[in-house]
VOGU-3710 file (C-alpha; in Angstrom, 3 decimals, decimal comma):
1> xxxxxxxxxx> 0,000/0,000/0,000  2,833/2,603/0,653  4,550/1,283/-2,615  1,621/2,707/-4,341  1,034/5,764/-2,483  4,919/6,775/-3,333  4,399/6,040/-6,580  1,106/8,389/-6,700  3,046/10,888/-4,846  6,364/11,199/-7,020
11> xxxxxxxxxx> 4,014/11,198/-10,787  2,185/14,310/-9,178  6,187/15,527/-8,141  7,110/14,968/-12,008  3,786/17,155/-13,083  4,623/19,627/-10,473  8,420/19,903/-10,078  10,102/22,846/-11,171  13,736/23,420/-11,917  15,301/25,528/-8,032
21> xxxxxxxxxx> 18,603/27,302/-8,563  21,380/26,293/-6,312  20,847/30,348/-4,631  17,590/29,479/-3,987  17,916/26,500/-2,475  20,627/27,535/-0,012  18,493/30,644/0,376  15,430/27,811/1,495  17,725/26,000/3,790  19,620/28,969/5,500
31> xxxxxxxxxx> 15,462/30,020/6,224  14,110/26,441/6,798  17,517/26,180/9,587  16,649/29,765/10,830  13,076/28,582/11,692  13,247/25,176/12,864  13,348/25,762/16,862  11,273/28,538/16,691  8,255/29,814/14,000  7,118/26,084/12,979
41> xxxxxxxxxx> 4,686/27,033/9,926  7,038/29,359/8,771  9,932/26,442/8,333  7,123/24,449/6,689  6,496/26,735/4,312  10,085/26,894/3,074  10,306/23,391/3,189  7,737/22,914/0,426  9,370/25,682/-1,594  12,349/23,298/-1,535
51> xxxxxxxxxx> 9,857/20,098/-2,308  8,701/21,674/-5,988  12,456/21,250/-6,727  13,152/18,398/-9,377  17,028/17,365/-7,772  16,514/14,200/-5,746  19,275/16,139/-3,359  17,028/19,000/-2,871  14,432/16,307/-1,883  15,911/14,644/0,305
61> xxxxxxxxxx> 17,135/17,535/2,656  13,380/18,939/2,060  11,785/15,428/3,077  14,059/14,694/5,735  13,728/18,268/7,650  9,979/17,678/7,305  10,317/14,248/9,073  12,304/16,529/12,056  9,597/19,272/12,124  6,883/16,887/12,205
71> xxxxxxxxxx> 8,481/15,416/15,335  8,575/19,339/17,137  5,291/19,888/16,392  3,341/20,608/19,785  1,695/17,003/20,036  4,322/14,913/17,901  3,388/13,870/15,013  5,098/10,239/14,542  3,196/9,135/11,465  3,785/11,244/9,269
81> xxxxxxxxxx> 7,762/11,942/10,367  7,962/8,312/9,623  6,153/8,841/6,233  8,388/12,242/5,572  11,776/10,185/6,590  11,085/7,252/4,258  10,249/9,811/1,314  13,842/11,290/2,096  15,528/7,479/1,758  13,844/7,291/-1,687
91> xxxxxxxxxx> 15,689/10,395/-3,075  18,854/9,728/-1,743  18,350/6,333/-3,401  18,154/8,723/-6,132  21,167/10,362/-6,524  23,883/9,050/-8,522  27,203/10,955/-7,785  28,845/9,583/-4,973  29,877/13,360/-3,689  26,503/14,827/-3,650
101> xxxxxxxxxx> 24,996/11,459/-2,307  26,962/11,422/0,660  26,708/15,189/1,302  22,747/14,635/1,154  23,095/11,566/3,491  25,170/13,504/6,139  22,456/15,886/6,553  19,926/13,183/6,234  21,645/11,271/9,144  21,693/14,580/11,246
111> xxxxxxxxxx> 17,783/15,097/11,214  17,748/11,045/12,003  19,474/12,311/15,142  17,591/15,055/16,132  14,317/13,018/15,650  15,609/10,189/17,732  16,908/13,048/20,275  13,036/14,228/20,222  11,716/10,656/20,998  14,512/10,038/23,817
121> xxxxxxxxxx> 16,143/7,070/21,561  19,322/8,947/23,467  21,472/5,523/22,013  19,949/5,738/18,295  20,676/9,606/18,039  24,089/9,578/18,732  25,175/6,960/16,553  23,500/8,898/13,581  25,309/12,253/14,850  28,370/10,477/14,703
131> xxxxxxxxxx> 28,251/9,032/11,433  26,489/12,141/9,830  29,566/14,439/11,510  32,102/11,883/9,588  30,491/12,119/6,280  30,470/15,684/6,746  34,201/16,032/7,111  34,728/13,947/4,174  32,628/16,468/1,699  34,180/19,198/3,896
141> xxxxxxxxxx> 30,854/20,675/5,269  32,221/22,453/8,054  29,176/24,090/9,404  27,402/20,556/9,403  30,196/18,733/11,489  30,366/22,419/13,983  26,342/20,850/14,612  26,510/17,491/14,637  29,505/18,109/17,682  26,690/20,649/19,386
151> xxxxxxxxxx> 24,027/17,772/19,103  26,257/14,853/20,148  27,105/17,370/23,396  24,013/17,747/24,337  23,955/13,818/24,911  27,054/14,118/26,661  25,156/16,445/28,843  22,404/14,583/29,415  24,083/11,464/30,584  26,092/13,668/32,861
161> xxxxxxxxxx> 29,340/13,810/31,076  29,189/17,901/31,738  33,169/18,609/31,520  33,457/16,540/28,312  30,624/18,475/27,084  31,567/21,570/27,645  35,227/21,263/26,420  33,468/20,105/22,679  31,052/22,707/22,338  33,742/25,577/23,596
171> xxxxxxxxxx> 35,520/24,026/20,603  32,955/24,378/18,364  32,176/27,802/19,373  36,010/28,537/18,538  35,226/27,058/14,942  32,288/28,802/14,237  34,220/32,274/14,704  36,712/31,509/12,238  33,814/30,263/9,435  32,142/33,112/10,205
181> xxxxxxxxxx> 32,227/34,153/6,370  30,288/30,688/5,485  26,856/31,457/7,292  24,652/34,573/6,361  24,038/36,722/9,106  20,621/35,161/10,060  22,170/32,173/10,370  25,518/32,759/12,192  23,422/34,653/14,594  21,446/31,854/15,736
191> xxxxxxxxxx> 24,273/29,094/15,335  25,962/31,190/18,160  22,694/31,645/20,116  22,848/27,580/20,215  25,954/27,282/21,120  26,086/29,792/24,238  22,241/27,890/25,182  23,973/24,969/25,218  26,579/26,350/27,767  24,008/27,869/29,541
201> xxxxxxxxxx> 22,039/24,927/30,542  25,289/22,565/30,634  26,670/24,793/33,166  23,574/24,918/35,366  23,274/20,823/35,271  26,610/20,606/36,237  26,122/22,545/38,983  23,437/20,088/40,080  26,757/17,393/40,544  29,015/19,934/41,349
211> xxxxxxxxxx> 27,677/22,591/44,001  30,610/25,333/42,963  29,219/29,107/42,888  31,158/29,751/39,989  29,836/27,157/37,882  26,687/29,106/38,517  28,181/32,640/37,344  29,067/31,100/34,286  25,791/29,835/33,394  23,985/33,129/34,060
221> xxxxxxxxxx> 26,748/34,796/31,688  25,861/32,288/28,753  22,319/33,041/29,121  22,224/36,538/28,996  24,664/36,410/25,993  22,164/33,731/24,648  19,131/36,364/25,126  21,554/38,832/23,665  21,479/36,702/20,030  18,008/35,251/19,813
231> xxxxxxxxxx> 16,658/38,838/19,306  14,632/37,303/16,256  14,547/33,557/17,866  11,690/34,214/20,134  11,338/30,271/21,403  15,086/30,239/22,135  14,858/33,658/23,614  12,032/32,523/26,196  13,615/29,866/26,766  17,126/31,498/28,332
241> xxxxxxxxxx> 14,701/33,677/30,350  13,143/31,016/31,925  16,526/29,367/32,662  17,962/32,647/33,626  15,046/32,505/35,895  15,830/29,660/37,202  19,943/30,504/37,950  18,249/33,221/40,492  16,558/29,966/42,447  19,528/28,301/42,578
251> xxxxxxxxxx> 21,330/31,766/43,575  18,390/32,307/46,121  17,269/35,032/44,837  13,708/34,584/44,226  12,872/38,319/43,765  14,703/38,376/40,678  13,770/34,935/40,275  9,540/35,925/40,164  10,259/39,189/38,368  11,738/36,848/35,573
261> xxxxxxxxxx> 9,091/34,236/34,938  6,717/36,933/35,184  8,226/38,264/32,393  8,434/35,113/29,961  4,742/34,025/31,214  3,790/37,496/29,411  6,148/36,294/26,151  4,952/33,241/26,281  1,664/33,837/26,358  1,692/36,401/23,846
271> xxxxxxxxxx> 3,732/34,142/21,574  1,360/30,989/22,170  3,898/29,003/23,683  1,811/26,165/25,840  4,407/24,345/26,857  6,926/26,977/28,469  3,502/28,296/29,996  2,997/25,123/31,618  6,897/24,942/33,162  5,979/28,787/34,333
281> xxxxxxxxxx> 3,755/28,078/36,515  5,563/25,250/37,430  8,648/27,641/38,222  6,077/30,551/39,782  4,423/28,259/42,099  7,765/27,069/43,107  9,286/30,506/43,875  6,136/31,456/45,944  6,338/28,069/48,363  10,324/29,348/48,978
291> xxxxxxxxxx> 8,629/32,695/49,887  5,829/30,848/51,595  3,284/32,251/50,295  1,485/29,306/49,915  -2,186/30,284/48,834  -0,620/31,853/45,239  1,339/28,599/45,173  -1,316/26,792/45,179  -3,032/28,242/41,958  0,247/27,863/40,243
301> xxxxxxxxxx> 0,627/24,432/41,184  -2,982/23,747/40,470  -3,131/25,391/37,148  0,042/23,067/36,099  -1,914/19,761/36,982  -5,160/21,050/34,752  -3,044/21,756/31,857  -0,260/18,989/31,881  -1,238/16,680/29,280  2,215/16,155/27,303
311> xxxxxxxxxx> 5,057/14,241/27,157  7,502/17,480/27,742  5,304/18,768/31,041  6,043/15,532/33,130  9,369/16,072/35,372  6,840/19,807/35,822  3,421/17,746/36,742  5,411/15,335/39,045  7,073/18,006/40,863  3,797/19,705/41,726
321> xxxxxxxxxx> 2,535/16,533/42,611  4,472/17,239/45,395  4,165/20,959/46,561  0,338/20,161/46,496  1,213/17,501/49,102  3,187/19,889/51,141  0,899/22,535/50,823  -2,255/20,593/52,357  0,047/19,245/54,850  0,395/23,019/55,967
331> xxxxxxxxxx> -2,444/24,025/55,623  -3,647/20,572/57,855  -5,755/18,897/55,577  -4,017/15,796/55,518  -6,536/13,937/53,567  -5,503/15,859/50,190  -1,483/15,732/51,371  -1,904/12,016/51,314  -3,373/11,814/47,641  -0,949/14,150/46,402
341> xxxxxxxxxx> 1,886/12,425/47,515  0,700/8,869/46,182  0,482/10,385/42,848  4,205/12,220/43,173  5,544/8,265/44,444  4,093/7,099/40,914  5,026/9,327/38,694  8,400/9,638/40,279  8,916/6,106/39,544  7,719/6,282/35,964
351> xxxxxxxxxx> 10,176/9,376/35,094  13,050/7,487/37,071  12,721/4,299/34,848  12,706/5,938/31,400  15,926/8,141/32,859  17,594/5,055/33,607  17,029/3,075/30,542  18,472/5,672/28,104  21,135/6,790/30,212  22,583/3,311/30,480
361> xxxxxxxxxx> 22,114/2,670/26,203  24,297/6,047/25,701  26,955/5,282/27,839  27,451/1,556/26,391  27,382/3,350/23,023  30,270/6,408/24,121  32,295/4,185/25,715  33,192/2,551/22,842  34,501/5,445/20,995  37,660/7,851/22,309
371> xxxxxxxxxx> 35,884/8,480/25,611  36,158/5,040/27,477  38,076/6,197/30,704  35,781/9,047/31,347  32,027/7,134/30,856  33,885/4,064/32,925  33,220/6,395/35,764  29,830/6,664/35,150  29,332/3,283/34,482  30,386/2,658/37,846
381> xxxxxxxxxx> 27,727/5,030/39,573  24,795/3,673/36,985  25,501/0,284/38,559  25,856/1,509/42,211  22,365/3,223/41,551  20,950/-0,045/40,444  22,301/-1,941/43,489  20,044/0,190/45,281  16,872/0,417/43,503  15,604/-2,209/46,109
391> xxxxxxxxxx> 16,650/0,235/48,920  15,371/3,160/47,207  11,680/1,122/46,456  11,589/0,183/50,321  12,825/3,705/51,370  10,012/5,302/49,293  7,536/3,066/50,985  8,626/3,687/54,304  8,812/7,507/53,903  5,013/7,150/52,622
401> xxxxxxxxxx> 3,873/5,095/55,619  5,999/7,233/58,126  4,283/10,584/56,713  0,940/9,216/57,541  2,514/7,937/60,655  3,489/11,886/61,678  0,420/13,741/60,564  -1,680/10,967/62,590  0,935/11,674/65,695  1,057/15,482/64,365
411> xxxxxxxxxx> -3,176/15,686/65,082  -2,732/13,566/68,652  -0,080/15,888/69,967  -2,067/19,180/68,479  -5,467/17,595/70,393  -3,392/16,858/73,498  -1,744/20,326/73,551  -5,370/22,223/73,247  -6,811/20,364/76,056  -3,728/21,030/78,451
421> xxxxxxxxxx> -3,723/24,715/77,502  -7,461/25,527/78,266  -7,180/23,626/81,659  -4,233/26,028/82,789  -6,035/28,639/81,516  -9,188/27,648/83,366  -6,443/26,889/86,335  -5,044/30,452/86,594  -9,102/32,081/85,970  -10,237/30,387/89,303
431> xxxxxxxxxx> -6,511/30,927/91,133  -5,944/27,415/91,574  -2,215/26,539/92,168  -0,695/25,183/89,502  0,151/21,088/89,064  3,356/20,475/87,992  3,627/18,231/85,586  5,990/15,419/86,120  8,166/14,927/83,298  11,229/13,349/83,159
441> xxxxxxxxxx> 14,366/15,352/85,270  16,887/16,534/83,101  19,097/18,974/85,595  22,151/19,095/86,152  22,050/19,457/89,913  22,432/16,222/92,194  19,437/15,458/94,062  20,652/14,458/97,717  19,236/11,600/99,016  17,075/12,205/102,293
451> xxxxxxxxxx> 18,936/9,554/104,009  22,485/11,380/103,216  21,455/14,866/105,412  19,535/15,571/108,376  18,036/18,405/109,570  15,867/19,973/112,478  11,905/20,764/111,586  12,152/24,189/112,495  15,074/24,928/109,798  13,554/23,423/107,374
461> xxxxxxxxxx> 10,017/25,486/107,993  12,056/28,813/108,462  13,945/28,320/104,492  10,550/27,326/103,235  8,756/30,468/105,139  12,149/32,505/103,570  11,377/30,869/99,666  7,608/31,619/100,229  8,705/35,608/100,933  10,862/35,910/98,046
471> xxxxxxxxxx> 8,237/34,341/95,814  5,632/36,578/96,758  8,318/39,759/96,005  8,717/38,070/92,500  12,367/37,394/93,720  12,766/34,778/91,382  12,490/36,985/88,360  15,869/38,072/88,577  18,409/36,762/86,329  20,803/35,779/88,520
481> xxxxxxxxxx> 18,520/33,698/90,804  20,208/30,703/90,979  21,323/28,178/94,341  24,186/30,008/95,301  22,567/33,724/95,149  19,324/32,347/96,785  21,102/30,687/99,970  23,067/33,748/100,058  20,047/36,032/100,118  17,900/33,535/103,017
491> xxxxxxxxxx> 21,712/33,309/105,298  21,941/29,459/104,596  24,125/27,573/102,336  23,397/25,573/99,304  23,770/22,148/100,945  20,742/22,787/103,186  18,508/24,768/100,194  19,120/22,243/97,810  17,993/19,462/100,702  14,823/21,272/101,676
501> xxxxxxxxxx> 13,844/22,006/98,087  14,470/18,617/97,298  12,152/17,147/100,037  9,255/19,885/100,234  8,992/20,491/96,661  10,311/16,981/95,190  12,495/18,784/92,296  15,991/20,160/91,571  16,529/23,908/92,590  16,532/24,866/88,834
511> xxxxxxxxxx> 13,029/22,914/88,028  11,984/25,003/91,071  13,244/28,429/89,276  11,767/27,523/86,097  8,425/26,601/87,062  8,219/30,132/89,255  9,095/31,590/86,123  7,034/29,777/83,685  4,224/30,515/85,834  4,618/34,108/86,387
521> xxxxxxxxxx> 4,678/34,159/82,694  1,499/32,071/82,477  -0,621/34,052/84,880  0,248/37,548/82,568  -0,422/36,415/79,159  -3,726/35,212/80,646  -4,189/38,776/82,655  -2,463/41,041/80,683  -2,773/42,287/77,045  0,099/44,460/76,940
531> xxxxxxxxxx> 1,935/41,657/78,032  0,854/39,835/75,082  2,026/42,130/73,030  5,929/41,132/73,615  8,158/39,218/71,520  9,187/35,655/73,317  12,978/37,693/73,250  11,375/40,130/75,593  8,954/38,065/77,683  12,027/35,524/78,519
541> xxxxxxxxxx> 13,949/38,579/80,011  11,201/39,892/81,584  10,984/36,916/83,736  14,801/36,379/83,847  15,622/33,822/81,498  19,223/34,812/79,370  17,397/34,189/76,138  14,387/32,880/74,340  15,369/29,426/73,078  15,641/28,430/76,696
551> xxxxxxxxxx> 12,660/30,064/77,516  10,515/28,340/74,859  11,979/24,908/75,306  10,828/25,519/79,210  7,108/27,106/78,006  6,495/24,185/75,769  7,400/21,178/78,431  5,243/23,335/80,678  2,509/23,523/78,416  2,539/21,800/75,631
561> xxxxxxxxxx> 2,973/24,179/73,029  4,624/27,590/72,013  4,609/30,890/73,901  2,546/32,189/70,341  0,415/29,594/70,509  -0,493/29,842/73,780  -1,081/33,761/73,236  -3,344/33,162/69,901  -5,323/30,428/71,969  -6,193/33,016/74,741
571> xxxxxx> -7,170/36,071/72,562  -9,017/33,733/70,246  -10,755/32,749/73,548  -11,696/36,169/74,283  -12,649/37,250/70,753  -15,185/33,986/71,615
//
């Protein structure tokens, strides 16, 4: 059936064909190049210009870029790439002189690359770069073989080989300057605008490996210089503004950072761009849970799982998958956190898989060429990954079951704490005296034993009568009230204090200080308003703590929760 259908299609070629200048077909492919990452229809249209031609060589560059622009259309269009492709074999088939042939195959084998790039055949790709780059140095097609080194970086890249990668396109860079004179100015202009892209991003995911600050200034240089020539490239343009964008994160600077996906959503949306809309609001809902602002996270996140329908948006959709489970965990509703999270552990493991797979293909493939030592290395790490998968499976199955595990605990202890704090309050409202709670002893005084020290009745009654006094003056607010100061102050020493507090009040001389304090502090947020009003900082010196970490950590085994908790629970209570 396709036998036939070529051989409809290439009698309606013979009626149609036309003879194209050489000019004009170099014109068609310098525009057809200049268009291919960015204004689709337009590198269509001079496609077909090239397909009225009647040179099977003109044909088969025309069919074989259509097979490549079929594959970047928004929603990939396999069929008819395939269709487009197999056209392109029938006219190379075609041509008879052995120099033009293999010039037409070398760029033939270069959009086989790209295509197989597109469909993440990672192994298939480079192995038709690599061929296509050595018939290109054999016809001496310079700019082809600077291209086919970009493309096969890229791979590099993307199996982690960043130094490698970097040191080949650098190079290439260095060749394009001096064949400058072969490219018009269209298309030297966007050749460059690749190459510094390419540094850009390679620069950034090696940073991801290799956490050096630098590595970072380097990427945001290539970027900008990126933006700098894609003036009239308005897809690669957008896209070094959102990865310009996303240097800022990484920087942790997420002003600049929200300023700068701002910007491209307005590009992008302008220009029609779905896809780079989608990873937007990826990136904006992102920069807003940093700044925790969580409710306009929330609509960014949400707006990336209603439109996230394509191949390209998953790593985005996954991601959010996740911030949506963090969110409702914030925000309590644990019901939502837990769905949220399920779907991130599934998608996760779908992404991770397809990674894997490729990566491992590639390297077999590189390591066979010139670059054995260095893709050894990674070799290594692919098969130290492997050896724990199993872990990793059991890990993500146990972080699962303990997050349910915590919120569960998380609403106990929030329950618990509620109760404990109204009773105090209702404690301190009817001037009850306060029950300690008896939690575990953690001072570093010595309790004496009873048996150890004896004293008479009457001393013990007159330091407890002497404690009572210097309670009632608020004594204990001072800073310095400590064992040594207080026996000082009541004319006994610290051997008897220590005793007596130890057998009247059943606690060290510090628990004794604390809970005084805690108390005082108690009985005026529950009074007081302007008390209320104080940072922790200041209420912790007001009732002679040294600072307010020590302060809290005493509030909270007091009470159960925070000094600001325990001040929103009372004036919610009274707003009640």
């Amino acid at each position: 059936m396709n036998k036939i259908l070529f051989l409809i299609f290439f009698v309606v070629q013979a009626v149609v064909a036309q003879k194209l200048s050489n000019d004009d077909f170099l014109k068609y492919q310098d525009k057809v190049s200049f268009h291919i990452n960015g204004n689709l229809d337009s590198a269509f249209y001079y496609v077909n210009k090239i397909k009225l031609s009647k040179e099977a060589e003109q044909l088969t560059y025309a069919f074989a870029s259509e097979a490549y622009l079929y594959q970047l259309k928004e929603y990939s269009d396999t069929l008819n790439s395939n269709n487009s492709f197999e056209t392109s074999l029938l006219y190379l088939d075609k041509i008879n002189a052995p120099f033009v042939k293999k010039k037409a195959k070398s760029k033939l084998l270069n959009f086989k690359g790209l295509i197989n790039w597109k469909r993440k055949k990672l192994s298939d790709a480079i192995n038709a770069y690599r061929e296509a780059k050595r018939l290109a140095i054999e016809v001496d097609d310079k700019v082809l073989a600077v291209k086919c080194s970009n493309n096969m970086a890229l791979i590099l890249a993307q199996v982690g080989n960043f130094e490698l990668a970097i040191k080949s396109v650098k190079e290439s860079d260095s060749i394009t300057d001096k064949i400058k004179y072969l490219y018009e100015k269209e298309s030297f202009l966007k050749a460059k605008s690749s190459v510094y892209m390419k540094l850009g991003s390679f620069y950034e995911a090696y940073y991801s490996v290799n956490k050096k600050a630098t590595l970072l200034d380097s990427s945001e240089l290539y970027y900008k210089k990126t933006i700098i020539y894609s003036k009239n490239l308005l897809d690669r343009k957008l896209k070094a503004q959102i990865n310009l964008g996303n240097i800022y994160v990484k920087k942790s600077d997420l002003i600049s950072a929200e300023k700068q996906y701002l910007a491209s959503l307005v590009l992008a949306q302008q220009s029609n761009f779905t896809t780079p809309i989608t990873t937007l609001y990826y990136n904006l809902g992102y920069v807003n849970y940093g700044k925790r602002k969580y409710d306009k996270a929330l609509i960014y996140f949400n707006k990336v799982d209603s439109l996230s329908n394509h191949e390209t948006n998953k790593i985005e959709l996954t991601n959010s998958m996740y911030y949506l489970a963090k969110i409702h965990n914030e925000y309590d509703d644990y019901g939502k956190a837990e769905k949220y999270l399920a779907i991130y552990k599934d998608k996760f493991k779908e992404n991770e898989n397809l990674i894997a797979e490729e990566t491992l293909k590639v390297n077999n493939i590189i390591a066979n060429a010139e670059i054995k030592e260095d893709l050894n290395i990674l070799k290594n790490e692919i098969k130290q990954k492997k050896s724990l998968l199993l872990f990793s499976k059991v890990l993500i199955v146990s972080i699962f079951c303990g997050l349910i595990y915590f919120l569960y605990k998380n609403y106990k202890a929030k329950k618990a704490a509620h109760i404990k704090v109204n009773k105090l309050i209702e404690e301190f409202k009817q001037k009850k005296d306060l029950i300690v709670v008896n939690d575990e002893k953690d001072s570093e005084e010595v309790v004496i034993n009873n048996n150890s020290l004896s004293i008479d009745e009457e001393k013990e009654n007159e330091i407890v009568a002497k404690l009572i006094q210097l309670e009632k003056a608020n004594y204990f607010l001072r800073e310095d009230f400590n064992l040594q100061s207080t026996a000082k102050k009541i004319k006994t020493n610290t051997t008897y204090l220590s005793y007596v507090v130890n057998k009247r009040f059943e606690k060290s001389f510090s628990e004794y200080s604390n809970e005084l304090k805690i108390n005082y502090a108690i009985e005026q947020m529950i009074t007081n308003a302007t008390f209320r009003k104080y940072s922790t900082q200041a209420i912790a010196e007001t009732v002679g703590f040294k600072n307010a970490v020590s302060f809290a950590k005493s509030f909270n085994k007091r009470t159960g929760v925070t000094p600001v908790q325990f001040i929103k629970k009372i004036e919610k209570d009274e707003l009640v």
